[in-house]
Residue frames as qw, qx, qy, qz and C-alpha x, y, z in Angstrom:
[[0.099, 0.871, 0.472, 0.096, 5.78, -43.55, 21.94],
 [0.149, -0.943, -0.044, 0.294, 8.16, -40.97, 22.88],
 [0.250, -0.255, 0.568, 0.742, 10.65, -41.55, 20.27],
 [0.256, 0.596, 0.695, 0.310, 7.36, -41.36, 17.82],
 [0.069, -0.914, -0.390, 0.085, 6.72, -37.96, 19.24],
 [0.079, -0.861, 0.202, 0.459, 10.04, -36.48, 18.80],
 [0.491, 0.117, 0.737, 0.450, 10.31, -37.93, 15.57],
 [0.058, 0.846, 0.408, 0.339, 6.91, -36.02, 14.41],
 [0.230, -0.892, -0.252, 0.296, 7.87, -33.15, 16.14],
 [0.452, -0.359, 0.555, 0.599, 11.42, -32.97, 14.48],
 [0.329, 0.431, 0.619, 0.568, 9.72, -33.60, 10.84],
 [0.143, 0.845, 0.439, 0.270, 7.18, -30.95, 11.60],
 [0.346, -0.810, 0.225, 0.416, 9.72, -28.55, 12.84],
 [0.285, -0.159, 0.530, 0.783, 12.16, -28.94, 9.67],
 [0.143, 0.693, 0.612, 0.355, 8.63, -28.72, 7.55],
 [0.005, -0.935, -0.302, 0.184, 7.83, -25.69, 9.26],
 [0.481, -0.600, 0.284, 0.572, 11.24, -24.22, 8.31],
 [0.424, 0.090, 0.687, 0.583, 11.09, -25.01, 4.80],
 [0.073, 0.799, 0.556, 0.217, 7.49, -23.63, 4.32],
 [0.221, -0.889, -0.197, 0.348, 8.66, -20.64, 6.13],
 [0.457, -0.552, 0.343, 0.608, 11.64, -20.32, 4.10],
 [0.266, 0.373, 0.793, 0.402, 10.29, -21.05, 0.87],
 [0.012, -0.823, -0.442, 0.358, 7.52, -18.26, 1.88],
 [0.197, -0.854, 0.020, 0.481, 10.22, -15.59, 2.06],
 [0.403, -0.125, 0.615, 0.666, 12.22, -16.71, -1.03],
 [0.244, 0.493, 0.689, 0.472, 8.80, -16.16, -2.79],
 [0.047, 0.919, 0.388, -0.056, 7.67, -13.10, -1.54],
 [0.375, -0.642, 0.234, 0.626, 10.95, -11.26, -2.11],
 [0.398, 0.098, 0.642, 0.648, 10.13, -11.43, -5.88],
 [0.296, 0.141, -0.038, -0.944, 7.57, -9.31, -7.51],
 [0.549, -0.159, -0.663, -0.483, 5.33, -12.14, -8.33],
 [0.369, -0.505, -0.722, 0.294, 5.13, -12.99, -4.56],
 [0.053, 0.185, 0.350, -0.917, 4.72, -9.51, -3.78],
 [0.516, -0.029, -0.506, -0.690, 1.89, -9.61, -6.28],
 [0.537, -0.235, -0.807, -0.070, 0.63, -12.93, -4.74],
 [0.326, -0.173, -0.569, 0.735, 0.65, -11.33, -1.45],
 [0.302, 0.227, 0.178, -0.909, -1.50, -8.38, -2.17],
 [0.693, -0.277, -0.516, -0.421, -4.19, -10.71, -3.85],
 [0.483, -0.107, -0.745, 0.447, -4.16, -12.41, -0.45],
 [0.105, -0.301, -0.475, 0.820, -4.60, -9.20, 1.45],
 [0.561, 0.070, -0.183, -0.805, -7.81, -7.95, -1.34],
 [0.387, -0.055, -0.799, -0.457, -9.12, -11.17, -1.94],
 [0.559, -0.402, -0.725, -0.006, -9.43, -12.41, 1.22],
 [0.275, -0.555, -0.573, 0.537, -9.79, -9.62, 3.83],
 [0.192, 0.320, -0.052, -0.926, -11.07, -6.62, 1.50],
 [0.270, 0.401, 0.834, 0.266, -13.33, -9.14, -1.00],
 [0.188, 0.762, 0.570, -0.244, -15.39, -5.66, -1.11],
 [0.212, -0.764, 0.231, 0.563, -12.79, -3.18, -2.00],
 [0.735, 0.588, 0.144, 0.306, -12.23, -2.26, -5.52],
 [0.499, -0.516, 0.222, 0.659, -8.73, -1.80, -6.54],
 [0.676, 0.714, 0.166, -0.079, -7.20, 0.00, -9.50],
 [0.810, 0.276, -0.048, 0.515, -3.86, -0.35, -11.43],
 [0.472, -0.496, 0.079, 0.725, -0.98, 1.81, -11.62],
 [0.236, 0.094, 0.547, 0.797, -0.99, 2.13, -15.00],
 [0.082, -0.686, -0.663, -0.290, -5.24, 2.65, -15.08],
 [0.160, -0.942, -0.240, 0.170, -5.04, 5.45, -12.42],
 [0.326, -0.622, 0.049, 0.710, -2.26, 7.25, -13.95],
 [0.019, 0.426, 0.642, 0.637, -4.39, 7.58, -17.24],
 [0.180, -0.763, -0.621, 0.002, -7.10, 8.94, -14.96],
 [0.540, -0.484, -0.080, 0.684, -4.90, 11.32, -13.39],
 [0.246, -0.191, 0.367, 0.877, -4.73, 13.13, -16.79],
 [0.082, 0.533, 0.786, 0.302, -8.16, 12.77, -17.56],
 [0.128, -0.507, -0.153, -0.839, -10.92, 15.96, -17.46],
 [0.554, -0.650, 0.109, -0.508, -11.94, 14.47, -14.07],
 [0.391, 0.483, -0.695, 0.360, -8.96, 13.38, -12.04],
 [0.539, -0.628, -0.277, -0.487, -10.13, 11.75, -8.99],
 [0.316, -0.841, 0.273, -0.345, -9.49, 12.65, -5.31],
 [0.523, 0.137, -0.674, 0.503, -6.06, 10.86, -3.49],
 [0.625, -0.662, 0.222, -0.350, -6.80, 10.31, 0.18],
 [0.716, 0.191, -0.651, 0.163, -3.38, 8.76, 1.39],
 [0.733, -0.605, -0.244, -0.192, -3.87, 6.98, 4.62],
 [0.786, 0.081, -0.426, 0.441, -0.15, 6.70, 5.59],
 [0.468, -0.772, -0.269, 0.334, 1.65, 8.44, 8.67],
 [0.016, 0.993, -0.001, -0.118, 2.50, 12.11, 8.96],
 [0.577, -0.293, 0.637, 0.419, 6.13, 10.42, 8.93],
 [0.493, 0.069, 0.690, 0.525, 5.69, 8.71, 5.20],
 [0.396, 0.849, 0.322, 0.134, 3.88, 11.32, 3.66],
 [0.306, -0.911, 0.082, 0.264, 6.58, 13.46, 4.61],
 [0.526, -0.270, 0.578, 0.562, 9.07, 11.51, 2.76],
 [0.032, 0.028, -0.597, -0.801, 6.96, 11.48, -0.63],
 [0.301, 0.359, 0.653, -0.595, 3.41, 11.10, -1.87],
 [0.470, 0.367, 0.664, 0.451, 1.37, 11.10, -4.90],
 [0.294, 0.248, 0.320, 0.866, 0.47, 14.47, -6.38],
 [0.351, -0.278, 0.073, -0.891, -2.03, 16.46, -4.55],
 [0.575, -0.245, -0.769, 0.132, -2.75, 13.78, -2.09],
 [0.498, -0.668, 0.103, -0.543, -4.78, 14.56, 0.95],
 [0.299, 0.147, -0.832, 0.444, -3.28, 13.11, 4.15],
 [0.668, -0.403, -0.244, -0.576, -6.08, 11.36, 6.07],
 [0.155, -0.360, 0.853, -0.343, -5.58, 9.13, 9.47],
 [0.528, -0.087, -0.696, -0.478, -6.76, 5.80, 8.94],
 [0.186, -0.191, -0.711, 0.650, -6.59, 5.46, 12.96],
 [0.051, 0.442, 0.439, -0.780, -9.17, 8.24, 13.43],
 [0.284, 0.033, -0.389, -0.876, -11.09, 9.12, 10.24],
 [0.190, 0.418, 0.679, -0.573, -14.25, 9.50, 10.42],
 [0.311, 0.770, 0.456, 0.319, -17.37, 11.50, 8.37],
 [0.058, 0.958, 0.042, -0.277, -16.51, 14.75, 9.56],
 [0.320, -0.410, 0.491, 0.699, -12.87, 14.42, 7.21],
 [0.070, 0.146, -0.593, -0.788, -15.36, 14.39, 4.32],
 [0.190, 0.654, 0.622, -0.386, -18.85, 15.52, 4.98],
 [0.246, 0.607, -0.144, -0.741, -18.08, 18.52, 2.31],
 [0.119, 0.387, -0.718, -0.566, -17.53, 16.04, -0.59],
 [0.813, 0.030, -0.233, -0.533, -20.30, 14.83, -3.14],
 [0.795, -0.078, 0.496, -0.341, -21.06, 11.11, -2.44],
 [0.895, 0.394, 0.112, 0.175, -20.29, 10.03, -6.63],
 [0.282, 0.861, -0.419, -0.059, -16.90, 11.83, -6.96],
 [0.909, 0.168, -0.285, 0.253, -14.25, 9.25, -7.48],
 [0.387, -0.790, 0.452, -0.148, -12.09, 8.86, -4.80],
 [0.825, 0.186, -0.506, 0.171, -8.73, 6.34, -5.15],
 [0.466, -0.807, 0.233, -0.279, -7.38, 5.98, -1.67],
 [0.805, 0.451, -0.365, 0.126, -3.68, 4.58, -0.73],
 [0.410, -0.880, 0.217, -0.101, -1.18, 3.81, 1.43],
 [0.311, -0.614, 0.703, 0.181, 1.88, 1.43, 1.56],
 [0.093, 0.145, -0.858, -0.484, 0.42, -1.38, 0.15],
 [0.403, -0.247, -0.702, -0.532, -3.36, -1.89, 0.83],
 [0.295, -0.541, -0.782, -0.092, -4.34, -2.73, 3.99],
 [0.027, 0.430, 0.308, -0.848, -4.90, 1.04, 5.98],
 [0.435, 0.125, -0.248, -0.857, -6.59, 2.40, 2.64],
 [0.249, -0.181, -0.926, -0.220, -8.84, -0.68, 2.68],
 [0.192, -0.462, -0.578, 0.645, -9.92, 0.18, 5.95],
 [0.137, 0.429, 0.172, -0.876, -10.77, 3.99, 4.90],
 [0.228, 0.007, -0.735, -0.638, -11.79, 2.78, 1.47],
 [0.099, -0.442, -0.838, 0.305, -14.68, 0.13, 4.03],
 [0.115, 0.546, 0.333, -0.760, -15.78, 3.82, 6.31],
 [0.338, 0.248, -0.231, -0.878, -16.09, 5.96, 2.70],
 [0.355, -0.136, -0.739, -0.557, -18.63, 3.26, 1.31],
 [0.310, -0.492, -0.769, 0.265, -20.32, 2.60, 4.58],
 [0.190, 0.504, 0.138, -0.831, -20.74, 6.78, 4.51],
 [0.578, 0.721, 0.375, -0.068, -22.36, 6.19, 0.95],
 [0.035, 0.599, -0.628, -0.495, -19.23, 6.99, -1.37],
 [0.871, 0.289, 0.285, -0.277, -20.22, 5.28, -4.64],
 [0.895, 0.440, -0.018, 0.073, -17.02, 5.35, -6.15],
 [0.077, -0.862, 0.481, -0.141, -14.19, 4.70, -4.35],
 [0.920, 0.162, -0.321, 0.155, -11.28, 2.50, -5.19],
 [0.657, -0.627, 0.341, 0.243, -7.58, 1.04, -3.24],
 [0.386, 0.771, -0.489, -0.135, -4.70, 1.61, -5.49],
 [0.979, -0.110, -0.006, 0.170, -3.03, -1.92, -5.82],
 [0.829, -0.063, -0.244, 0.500, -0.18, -2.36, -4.40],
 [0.485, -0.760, -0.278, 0.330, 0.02, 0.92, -3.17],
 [0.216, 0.907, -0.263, -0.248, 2.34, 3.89, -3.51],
 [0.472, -0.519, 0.651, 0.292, 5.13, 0.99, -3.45],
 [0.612, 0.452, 0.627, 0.168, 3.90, -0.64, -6.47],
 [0.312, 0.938, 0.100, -0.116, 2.78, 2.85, -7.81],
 [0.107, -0.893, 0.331, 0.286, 6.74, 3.55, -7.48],
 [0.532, -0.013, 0.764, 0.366, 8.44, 0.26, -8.75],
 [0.583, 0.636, 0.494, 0.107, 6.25, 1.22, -11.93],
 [0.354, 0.203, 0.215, 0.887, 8.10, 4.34, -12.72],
 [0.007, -0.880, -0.387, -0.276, 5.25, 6.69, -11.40],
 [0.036, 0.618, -0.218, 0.755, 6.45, 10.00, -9.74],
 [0.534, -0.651, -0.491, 0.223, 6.18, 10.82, -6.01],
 [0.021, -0.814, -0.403, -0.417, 6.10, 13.88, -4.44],
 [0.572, -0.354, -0.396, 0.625, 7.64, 16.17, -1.85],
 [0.015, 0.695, 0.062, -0.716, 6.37, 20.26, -1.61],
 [0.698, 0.675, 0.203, -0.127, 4.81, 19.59, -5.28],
 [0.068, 0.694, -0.701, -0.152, 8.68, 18.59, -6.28],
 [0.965, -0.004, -0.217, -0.148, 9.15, 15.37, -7.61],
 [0.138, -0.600, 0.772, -0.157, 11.86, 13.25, -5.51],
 [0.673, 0.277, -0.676, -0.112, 13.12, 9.83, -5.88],
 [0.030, -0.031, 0.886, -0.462, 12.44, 8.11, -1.96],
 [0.694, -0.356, -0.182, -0.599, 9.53, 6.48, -0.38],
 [0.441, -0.455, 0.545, -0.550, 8.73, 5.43, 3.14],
 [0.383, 0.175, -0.894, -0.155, 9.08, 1.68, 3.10],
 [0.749, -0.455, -0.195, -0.439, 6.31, 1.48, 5.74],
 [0.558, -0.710, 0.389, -0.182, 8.38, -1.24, 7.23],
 [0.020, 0.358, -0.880, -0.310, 11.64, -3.79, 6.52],
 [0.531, 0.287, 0.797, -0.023, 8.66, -6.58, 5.65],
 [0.470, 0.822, 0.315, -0.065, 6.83, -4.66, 3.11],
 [0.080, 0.876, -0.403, -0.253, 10.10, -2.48, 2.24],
 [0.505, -0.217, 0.787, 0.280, 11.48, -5.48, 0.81],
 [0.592, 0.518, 0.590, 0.182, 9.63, -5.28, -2.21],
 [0.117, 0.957, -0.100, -0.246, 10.73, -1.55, -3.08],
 [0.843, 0.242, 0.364, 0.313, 12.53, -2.45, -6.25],
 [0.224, 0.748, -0.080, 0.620, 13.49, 1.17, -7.80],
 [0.432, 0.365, -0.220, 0.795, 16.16, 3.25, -6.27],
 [0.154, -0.408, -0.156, -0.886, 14.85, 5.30, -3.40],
 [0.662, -0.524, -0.534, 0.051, 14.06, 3.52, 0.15],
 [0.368, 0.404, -0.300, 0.782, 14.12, 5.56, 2.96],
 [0.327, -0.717, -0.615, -0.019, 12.92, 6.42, 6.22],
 [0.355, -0.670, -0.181, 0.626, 14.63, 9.80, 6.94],
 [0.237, 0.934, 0.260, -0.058, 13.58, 13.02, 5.17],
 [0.279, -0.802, 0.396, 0.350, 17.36, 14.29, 5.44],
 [0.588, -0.213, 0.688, 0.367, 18.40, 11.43, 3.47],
 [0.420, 0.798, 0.421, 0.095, 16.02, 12.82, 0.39],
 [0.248, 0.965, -0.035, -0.074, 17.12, 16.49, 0.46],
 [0.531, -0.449, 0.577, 0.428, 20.99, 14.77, 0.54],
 [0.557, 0.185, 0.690, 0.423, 20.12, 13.62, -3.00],
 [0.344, 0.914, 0.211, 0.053, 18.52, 17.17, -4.86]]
């Protein structure tokens, strides 16, 4: 019996290795990032509507543009950010960060990649917000697509990888986690 047990214990120890490796080989592509963030909506936001890059930077230009609430820290907004983006704490937000604002106004709320604006995305429907979506895949997505990002209504070419897991998928030019290392490049 006890060579049986460190027989199974071996297999499921090299198994677990593979599966773990395998994992990372796939999520280091853009289809596993993709796969990943269905993962993190499907199954722990199932309420949360998301919307494209491409769909909310049609909106963006539209005759009602609708309100950016990005959830990240005072840190990564600092680096960049999406165009008139409010900076909201997904730690601490509450109604009083938006008791002034109508109930239907479209609101798209973001942050690295999904799961802080989920959260605030949750609160603003549980305050009665009827139309408020999570930008897939975040600003990181938003940036791999070619969208702008932001710094003192300047566009600049970094964003705050959030951290080296998620910053692994930041495909375009332009990871970074120190403001200095931005104004090196203007």
């Amino acid at each position: 019996m006890t060579r049986f047990r460190r027989i199974l214990a071996l297999s499921l120890g090299a198994a677990s290795l593979v599966g773990a490796g395998a994992f990372l080989a796939l999520t280091k592509t853009g289809r596993g990032f993709r796969w990943a963030l269905d993962r993190l909506y499907l199954e722990d936001y199932p309420d949360i509507t998301t919307v494209t890059p491409d769909a909310l930077a049609a909106e963006l230009g539209g005759r009602r543009p609708p309100l950016l609430l990005d959830t990240r820290t005072p840190e990564e907004f600092s680096i960049s950010h999406l165009a008139n983006a409010q900076l909201v704490s997904p730690t601490s937000f509450d109604r009083d960060d938006v008791d002034d604002l109508e109930r239907d106004r479209p609101i798209v709320v973001y942050c690295a990649v999904g799961q802080r604006s989920a959260r605030v995305a949750r609160t603003l429907k549980e305050l009665g917000f009827t139309s408020v979506r999570c930008l897939y895949g975040g600003i990181i997505l938003w940036y791999n697509e070619g969208y702008p990002v932001y710094r003192d209504m300047r566009p600049v070419a970094r964003i705050h990888p959030y951290n080296a897991v998620w910053g692994q998928f930041i495909t375009r030019r332009g990871k970074t986690t120190d403001v200095a290392d931005d104004q090196a490049d203007e």
